[in-house]
HTML snippet that shows the backbone in 3Dmol.js (N, CA, C, O; Angstrom):
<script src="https://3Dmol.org/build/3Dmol-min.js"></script>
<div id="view" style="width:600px;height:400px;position:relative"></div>
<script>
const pdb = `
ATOM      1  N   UNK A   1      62.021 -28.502 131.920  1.00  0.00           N
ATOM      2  CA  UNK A   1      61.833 -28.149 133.313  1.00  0.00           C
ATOM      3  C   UNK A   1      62.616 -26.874 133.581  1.00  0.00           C
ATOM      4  O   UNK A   1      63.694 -26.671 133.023  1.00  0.00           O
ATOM      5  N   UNK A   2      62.174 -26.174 134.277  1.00  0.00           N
ATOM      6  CA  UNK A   2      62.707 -24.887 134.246  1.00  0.00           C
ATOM      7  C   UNK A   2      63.057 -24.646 136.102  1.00  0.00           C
ATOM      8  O   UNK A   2      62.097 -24.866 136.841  1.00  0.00           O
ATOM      9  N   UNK A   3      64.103 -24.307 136.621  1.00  0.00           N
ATOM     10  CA  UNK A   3      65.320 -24.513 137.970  1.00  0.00           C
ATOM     11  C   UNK A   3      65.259 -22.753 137.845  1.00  0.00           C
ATOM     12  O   UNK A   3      65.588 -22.055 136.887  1.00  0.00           O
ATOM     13  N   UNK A   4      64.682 -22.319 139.256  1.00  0.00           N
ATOM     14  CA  UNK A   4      64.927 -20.849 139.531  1.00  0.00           C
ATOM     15  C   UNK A   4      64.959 -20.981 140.596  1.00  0.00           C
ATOM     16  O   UNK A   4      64.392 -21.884 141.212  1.00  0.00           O
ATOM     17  N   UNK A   5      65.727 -19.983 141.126  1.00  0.00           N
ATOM     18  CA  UNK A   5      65.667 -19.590 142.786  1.00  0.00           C
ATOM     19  C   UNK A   5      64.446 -18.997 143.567  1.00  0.00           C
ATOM     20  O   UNK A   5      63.462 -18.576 142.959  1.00  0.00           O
ATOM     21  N   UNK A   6      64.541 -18.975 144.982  1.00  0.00           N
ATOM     22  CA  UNK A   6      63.422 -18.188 145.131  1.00  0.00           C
ATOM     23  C   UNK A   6      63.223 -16.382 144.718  1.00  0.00           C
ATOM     24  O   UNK A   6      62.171 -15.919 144.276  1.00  0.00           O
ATOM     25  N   UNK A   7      63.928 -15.926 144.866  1.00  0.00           N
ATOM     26  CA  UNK A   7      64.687 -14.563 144.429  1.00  0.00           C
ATOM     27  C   UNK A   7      63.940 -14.441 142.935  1.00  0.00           C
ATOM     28  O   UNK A   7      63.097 -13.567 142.735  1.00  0.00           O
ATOM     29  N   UNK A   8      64.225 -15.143 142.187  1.00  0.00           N
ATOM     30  CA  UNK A   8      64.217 -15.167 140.657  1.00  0.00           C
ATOM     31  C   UNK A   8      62.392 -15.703 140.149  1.00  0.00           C
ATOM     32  O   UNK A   8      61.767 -15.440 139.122  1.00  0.00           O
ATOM     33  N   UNK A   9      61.984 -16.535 141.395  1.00  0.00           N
ATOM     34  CA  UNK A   9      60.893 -16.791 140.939  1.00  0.00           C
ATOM     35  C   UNK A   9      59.257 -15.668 141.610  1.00  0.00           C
ATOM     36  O   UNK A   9      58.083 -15.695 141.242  1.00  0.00           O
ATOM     37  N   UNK A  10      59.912 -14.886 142.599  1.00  0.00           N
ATOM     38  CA  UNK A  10      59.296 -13.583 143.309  1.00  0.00           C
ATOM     39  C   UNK A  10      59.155 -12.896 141.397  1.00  0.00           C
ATOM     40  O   UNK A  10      58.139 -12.983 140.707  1.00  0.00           O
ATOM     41  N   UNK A  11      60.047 -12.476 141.110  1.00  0.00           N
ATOM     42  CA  UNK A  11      60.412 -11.605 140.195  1.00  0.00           C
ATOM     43  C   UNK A  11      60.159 -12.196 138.443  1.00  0.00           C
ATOM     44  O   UNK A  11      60.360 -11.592 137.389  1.00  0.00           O
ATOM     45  N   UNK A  12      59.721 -13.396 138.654  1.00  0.00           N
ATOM     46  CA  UNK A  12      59.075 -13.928 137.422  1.00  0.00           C
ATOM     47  C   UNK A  12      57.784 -14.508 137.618  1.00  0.00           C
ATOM     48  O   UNK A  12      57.301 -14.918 136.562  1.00  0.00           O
ATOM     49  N   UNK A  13      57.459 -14.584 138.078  1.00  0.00           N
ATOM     50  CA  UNK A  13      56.148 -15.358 138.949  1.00  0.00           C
ATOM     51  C   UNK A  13      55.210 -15.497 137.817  1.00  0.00           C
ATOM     52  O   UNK A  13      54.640 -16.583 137.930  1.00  0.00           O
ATOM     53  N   UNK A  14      54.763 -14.775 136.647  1.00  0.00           N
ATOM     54  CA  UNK A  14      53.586 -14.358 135.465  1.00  0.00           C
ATOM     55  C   UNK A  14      54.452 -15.504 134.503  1.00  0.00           C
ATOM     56  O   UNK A  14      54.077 -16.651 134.260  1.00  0.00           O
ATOM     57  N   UNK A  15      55.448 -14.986 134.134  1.00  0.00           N
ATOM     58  CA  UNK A  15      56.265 -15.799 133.622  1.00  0.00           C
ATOM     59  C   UNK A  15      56.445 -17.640 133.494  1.00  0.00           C
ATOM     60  O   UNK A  15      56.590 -18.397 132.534  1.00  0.00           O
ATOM     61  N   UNK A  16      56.336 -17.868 135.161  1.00  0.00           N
ATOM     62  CA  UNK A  16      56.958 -19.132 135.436  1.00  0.00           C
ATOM     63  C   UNK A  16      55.684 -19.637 135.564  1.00  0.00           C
ATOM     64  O   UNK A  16      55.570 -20.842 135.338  1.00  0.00           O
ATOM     65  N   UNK A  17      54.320 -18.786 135.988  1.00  0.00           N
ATOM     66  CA  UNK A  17      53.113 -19.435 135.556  1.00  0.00           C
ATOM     67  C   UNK A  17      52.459 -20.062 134.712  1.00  0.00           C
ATOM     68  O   UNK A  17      51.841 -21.123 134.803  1.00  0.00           O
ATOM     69  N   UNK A  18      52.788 -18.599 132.950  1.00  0.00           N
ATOM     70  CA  UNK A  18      52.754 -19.395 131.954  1.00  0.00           C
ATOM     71  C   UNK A  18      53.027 -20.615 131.539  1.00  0.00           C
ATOM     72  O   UNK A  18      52.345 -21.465 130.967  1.00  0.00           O
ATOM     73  N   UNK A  19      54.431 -20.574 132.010  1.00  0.00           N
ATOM     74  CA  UNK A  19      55.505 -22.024 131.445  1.00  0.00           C
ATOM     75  C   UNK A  19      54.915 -22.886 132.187  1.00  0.00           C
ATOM     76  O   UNK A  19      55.437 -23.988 132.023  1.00  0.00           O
ATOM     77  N   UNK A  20      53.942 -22.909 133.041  1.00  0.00           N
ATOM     78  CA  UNK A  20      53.311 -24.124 133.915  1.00  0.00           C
ATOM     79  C   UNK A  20      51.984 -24.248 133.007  1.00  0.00           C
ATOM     80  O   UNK A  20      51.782 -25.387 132.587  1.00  0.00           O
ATOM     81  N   UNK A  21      51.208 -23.432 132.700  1.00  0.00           N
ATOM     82  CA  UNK A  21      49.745 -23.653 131.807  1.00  0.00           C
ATOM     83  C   UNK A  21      50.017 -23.993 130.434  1.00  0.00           C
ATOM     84  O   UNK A  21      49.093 -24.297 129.680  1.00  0.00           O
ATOM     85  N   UNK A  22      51.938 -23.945 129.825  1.00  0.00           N
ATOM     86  CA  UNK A  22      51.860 -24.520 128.919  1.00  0.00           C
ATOM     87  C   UNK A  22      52.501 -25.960 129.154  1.00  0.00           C
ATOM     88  O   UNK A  22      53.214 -26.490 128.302  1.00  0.00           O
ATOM     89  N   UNK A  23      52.158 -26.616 130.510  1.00  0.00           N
ATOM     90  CA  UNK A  23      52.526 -27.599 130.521  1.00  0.00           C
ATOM     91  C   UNK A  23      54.276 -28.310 131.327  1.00  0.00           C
ATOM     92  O   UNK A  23      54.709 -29.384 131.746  1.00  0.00           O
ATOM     93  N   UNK A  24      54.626 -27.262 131.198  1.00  0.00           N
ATOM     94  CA  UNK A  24      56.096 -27.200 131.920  1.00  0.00           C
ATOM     95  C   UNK A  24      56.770 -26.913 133.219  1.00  0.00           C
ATOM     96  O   UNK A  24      56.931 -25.726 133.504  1.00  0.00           O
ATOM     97  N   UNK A  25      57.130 -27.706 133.935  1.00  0.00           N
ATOM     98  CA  UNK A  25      57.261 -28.211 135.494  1.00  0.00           C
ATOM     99  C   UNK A  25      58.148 -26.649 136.178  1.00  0.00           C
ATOM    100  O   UNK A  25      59.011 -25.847 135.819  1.00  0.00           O
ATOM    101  N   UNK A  26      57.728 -26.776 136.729  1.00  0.00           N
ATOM    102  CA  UNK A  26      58.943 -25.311 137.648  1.00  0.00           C
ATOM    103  C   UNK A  26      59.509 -25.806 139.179  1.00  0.00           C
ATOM    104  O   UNK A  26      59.098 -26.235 140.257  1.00  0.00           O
ATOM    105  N   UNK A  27      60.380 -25.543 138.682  1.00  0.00           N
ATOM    106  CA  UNK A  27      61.181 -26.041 140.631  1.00  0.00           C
ATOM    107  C   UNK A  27      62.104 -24.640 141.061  1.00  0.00           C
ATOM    108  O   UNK A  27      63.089 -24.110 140.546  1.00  0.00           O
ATOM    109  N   UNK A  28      61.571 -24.437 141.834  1.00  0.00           N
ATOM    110  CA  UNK A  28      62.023 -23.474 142.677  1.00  0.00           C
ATOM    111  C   UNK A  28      62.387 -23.784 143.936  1.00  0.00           C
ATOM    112  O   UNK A  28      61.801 -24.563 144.687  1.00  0.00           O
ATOM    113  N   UNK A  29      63.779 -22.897 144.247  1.00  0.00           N
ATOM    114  CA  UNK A  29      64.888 -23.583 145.399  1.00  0.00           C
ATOM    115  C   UNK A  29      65.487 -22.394 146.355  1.00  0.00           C
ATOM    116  O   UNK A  29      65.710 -21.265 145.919  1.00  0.00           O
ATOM    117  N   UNK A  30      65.645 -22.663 147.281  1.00  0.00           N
ATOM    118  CA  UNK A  30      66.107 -22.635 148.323  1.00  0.00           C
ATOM    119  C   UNK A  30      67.487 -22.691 148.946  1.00  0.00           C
ATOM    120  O   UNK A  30      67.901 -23.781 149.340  1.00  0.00           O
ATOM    121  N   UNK A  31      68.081 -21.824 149.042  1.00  0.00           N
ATOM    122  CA  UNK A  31      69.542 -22.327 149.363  1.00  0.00           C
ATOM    123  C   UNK A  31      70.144 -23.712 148.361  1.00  0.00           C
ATOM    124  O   UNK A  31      70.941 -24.488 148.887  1.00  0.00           O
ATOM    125  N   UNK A  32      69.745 -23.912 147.067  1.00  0.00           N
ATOM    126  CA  UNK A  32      70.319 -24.925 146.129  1.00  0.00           C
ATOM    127  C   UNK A  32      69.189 -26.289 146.664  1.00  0.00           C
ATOM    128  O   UNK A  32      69.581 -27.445 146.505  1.00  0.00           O
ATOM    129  N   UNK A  33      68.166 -26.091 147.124  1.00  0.00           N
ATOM    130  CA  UNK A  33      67.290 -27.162 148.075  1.00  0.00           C
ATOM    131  C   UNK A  33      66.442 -27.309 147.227  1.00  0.00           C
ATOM    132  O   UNK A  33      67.117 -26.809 146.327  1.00  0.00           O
ATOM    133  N   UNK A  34      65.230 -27.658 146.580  1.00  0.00           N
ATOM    134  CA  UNK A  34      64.057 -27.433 145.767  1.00  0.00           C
ATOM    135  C   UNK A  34      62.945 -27.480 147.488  1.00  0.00           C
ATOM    136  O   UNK A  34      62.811 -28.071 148.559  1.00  0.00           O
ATOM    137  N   UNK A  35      62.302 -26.142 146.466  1.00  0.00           N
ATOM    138  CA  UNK A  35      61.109 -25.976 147.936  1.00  0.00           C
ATOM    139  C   UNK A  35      59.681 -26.213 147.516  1.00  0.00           C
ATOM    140  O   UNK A  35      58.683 -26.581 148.135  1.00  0.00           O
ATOM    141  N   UNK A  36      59.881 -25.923 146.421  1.00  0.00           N
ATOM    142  CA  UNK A  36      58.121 -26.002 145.663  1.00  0.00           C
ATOM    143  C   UNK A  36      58.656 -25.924 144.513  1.00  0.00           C
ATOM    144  O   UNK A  36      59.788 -25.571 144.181  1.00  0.00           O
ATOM    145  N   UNK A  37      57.014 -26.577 143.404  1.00  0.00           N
ATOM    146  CA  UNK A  37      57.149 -26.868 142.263  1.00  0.00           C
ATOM    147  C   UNK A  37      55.685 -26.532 141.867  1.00  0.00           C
ATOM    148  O   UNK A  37      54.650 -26.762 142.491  1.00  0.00           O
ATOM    149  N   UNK A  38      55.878 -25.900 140.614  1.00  0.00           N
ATOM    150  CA  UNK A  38      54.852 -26.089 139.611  1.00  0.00           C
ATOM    151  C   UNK A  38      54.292 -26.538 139.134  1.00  0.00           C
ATOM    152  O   UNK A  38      54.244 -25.748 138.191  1.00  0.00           O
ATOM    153  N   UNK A  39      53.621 -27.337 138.850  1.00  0.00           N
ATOM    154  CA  UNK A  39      53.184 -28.564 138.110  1.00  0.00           C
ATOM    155  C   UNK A  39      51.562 -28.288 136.890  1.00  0.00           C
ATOM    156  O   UNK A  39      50.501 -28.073 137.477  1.00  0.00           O
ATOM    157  N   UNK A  40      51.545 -28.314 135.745  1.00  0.00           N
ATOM    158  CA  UNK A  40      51.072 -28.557 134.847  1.00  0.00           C
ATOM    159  C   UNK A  40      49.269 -28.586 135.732  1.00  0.00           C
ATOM    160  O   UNK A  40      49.163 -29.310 136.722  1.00  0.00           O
ATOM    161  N   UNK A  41      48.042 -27.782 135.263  1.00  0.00           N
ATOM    162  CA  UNK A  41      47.299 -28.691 135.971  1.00  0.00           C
ATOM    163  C   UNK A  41      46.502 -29.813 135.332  1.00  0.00           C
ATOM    164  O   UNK A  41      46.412 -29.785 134.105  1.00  0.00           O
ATOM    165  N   UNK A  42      45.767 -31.041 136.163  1.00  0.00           N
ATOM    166  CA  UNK A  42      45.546 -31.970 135.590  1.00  0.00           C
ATOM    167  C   UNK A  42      43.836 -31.513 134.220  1.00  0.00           C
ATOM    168  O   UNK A  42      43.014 -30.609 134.364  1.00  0.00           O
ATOM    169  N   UNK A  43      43.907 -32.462 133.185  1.00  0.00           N
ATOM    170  CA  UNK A  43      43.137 -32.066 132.678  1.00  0.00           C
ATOM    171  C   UNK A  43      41.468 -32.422 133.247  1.00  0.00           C
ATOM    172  O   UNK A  43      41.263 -33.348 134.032  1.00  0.00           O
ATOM    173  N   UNK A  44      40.543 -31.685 132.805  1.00  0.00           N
ATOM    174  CA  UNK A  44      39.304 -32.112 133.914  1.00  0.00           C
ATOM    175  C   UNK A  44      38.805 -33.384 133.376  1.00  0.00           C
ATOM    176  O   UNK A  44      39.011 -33.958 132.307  1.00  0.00           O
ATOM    177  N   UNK A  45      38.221 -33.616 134.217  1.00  0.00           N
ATOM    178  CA  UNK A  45      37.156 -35.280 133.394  1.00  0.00           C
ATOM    179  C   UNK A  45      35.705 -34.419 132.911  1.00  0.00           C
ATOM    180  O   UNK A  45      35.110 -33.461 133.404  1.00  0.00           O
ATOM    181  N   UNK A  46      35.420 -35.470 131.419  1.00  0.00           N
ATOM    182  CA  UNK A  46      34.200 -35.062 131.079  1.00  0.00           C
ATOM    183  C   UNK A  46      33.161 -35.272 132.257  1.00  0.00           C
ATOM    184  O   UNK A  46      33.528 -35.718 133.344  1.00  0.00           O
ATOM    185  N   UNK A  47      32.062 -34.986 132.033  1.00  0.00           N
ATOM    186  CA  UNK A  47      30.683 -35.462 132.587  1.00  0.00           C
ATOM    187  C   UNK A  47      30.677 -37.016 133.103  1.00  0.00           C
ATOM    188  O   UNK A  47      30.802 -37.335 134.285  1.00  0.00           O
ATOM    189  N   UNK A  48      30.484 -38.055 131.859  1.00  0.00           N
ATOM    190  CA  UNK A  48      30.603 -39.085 132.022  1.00  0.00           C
ATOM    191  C   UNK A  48      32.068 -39.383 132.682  1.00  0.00           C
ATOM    192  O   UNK A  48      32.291 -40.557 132.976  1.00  0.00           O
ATOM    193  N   UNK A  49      32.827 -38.657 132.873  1.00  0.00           N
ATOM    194  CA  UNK A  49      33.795 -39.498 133.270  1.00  0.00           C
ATOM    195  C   UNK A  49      33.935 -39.541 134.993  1.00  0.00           C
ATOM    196  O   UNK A  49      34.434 -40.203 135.902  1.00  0.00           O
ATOM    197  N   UNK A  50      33.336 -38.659 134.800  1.00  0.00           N
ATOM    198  CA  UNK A  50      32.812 -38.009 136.759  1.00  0.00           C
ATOM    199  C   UNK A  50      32.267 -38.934 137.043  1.00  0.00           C
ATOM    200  O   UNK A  50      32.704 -39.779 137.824  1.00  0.00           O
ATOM    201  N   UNK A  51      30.831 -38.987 136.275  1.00  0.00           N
ATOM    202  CA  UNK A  51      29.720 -40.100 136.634  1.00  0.00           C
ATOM    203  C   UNK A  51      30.344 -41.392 137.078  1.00  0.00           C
ATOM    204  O   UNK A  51      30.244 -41.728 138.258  1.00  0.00           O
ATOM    205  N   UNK A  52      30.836 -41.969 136.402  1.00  0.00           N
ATOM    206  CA  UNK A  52      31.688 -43.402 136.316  1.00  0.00           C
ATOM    207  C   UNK A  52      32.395 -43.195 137.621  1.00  0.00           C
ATOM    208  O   UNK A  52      31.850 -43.903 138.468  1.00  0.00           O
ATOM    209  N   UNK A  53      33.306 -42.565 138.078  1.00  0.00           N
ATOM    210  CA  UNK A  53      34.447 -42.428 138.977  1.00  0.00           C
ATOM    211  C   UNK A  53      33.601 -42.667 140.611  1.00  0.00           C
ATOM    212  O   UNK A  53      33.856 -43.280 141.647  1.00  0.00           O
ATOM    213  N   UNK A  54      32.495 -41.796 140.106  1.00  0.00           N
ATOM    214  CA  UNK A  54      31.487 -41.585 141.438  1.00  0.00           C
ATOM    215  C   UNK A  54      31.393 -42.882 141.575  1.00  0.00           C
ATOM    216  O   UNK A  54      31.953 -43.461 142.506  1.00  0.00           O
ATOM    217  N   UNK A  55      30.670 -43.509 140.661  1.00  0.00           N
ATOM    218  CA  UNK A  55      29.628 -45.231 141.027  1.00  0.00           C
ATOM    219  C   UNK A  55      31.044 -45.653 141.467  1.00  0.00           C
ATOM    220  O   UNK A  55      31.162 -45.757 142.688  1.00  0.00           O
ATOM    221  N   UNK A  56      32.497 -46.005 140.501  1.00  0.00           N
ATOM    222  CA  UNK A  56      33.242 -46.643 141.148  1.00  0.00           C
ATOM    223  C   UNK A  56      33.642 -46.355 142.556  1.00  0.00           C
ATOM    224  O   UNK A  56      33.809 -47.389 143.203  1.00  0.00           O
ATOM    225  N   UNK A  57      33.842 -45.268 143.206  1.00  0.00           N
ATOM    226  CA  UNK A  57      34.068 -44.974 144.727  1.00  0.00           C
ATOM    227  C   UNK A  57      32.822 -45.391 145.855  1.00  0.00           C
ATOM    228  O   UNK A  57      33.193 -46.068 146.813  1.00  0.00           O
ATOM    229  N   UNK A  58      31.401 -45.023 145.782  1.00  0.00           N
ATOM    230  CA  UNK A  58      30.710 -45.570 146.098  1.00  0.00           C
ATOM    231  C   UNK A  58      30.334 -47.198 145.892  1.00  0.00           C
ATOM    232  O   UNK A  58      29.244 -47.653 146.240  1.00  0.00           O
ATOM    233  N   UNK A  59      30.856 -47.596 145.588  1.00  0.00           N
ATOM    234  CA  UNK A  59      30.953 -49.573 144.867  1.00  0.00           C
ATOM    235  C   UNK A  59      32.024 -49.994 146.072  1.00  0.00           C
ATOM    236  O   UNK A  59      31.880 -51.035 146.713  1.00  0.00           O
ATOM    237  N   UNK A  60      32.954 -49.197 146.266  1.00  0.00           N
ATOM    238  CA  UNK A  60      34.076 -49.737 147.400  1.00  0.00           C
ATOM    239  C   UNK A  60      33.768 -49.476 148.511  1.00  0.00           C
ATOM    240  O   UNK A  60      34.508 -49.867 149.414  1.00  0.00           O
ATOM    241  N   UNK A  61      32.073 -48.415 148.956  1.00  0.00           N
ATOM    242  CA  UNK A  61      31.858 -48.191 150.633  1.00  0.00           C
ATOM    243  C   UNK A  61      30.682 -49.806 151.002  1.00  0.00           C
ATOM    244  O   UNK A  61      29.968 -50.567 150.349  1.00  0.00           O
ATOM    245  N   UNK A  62      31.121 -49.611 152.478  1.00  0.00           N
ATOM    246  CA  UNK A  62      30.040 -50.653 152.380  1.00  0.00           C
ATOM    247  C   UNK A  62      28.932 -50.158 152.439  1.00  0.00           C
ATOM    248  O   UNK A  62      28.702 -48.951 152.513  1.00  0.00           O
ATOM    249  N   UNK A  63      27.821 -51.376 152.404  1.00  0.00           N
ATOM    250  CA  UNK A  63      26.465 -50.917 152.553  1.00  0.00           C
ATOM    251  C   UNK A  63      25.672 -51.158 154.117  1.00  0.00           C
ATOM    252  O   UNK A  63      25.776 -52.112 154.889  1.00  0.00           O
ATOM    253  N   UNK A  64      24.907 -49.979 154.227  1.00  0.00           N
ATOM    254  CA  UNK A  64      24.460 -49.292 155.169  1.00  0.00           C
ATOM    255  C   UNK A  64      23.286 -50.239 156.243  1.00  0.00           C
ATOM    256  O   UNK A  64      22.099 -50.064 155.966  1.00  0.00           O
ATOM    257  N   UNK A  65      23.455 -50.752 156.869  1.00  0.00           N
ATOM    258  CA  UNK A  65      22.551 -51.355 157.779  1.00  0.00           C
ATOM    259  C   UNK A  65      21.229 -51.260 158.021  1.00  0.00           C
ATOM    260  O   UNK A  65      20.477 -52.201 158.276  1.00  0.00           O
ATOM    261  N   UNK A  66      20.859 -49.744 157.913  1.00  0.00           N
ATOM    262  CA  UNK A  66      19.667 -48.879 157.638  1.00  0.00           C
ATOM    263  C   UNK A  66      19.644 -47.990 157.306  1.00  0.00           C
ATOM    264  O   UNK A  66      20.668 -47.318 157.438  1.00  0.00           O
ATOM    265  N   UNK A  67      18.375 -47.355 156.607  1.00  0.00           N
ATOM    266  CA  UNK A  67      18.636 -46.024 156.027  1.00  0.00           C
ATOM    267  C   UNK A  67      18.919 -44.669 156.693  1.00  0.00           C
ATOM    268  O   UNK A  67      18.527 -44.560 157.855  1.00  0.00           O
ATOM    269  N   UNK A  68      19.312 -44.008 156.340  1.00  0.00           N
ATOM    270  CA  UNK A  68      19.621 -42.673 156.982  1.00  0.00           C
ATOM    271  C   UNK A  68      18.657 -42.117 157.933  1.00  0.00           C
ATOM    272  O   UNK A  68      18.795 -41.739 159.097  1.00  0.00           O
ATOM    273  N   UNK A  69      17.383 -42.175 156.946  1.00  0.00           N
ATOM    274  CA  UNK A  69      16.121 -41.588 157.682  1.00  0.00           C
ATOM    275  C   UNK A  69      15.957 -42.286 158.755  1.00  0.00           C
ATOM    276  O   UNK A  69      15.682 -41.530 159.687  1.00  0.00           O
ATOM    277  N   UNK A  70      15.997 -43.433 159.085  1.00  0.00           N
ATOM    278  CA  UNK A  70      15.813 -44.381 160.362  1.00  0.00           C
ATOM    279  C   UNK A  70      17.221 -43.638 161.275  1.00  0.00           C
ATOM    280  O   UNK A  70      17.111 -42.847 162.211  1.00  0.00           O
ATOM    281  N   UNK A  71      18.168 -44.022 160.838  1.00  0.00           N
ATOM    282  CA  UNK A  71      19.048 -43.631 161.488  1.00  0.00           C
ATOM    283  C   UNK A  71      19.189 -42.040 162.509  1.00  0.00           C
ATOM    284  O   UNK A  71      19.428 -41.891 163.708  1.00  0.00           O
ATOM    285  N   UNK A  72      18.958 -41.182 161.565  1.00  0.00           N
ATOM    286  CA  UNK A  72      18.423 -39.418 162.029  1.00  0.00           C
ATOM    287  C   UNK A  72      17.193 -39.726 163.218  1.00  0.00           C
ATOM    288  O   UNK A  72      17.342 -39.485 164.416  1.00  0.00           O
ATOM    289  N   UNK A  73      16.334 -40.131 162.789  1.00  0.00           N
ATOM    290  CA  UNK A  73      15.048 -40.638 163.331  1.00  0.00           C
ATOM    291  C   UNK A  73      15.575 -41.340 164.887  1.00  0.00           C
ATOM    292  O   UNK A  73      14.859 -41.057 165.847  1.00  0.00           O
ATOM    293  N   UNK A  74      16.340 -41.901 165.050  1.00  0.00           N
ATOM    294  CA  UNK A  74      16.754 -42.971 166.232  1.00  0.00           C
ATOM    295  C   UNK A  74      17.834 -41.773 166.941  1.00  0.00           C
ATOM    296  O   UNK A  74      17.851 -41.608 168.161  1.00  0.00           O
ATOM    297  N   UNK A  75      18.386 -41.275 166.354  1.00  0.00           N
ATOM    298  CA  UNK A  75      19.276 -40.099 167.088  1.00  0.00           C
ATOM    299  C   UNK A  75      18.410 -39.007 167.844  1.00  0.00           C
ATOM    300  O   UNK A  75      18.471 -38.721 169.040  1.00  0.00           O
ATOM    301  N   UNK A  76      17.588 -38.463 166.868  1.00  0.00           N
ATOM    302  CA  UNK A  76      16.363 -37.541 167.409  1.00  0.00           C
ATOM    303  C   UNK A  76      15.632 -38.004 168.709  1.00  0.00           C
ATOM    304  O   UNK A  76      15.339 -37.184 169.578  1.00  0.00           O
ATOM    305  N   UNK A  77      15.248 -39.768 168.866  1.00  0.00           N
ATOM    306  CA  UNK A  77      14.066 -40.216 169.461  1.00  0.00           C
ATOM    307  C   UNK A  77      15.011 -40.093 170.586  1.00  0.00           C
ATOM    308  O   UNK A  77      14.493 -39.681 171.624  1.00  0.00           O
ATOM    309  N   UNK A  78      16.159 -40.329 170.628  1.00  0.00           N
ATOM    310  CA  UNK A  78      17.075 -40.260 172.021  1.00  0.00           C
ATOM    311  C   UNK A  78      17.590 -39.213 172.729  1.00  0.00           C
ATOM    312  O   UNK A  78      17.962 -39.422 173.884  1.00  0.00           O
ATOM    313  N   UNK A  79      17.709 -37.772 172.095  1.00  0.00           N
ATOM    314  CA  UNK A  79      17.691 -36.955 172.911  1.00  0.00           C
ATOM    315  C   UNK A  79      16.982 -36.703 174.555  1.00  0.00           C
ATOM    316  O   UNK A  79      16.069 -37.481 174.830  1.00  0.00           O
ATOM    317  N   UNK A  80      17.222 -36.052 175.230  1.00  0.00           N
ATOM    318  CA  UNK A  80      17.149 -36.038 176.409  1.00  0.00           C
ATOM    319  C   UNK A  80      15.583 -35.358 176.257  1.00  0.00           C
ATOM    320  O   UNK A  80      14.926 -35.089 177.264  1.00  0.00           O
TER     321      UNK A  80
END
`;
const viewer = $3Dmol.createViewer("view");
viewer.addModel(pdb, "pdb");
viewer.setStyle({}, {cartoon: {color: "spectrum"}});
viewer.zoomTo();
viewer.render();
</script>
């Protein structure tokens, strides 16, 4: 983990980036305070792993009373 000031991290910034894309945390401080941090970024999900994540989040909404099209349709018919 790599501890710089703000001062120090203006003036390394390319630097303290690298050390983050190779994985390595940065904390940068403030009057001896930590104000922000660097953090590693996460690795992406394959294809399938998207796919999966989707069905699981949609699996936890509920299900819909009627369809959309009815629904749009009933909003429309009520306008003024």
């Amino acid at each position: 983990m790599h501890l710089c000031t703000e001062a120090e991290a203006r003036e390394r910034l390319p630097e303290l980036l690298d050390a983050s894309g190779r994985g390595e945390r940065v904390v940068i401080t403030r009057a001896g305070r930590a104000v922000a941090e660097l953090v590693p970024p996460q690795s992406k999900m394959t294809r399938a792993e998207s796919i999966a994540w989707i069905g699981r989040e949609l699996a936890d909404l509920p299900a819909a009373r009627e369809d959309s099209v009815a629904q749009l349709n009933a909003l429309r018919d009520e306008r003024p």
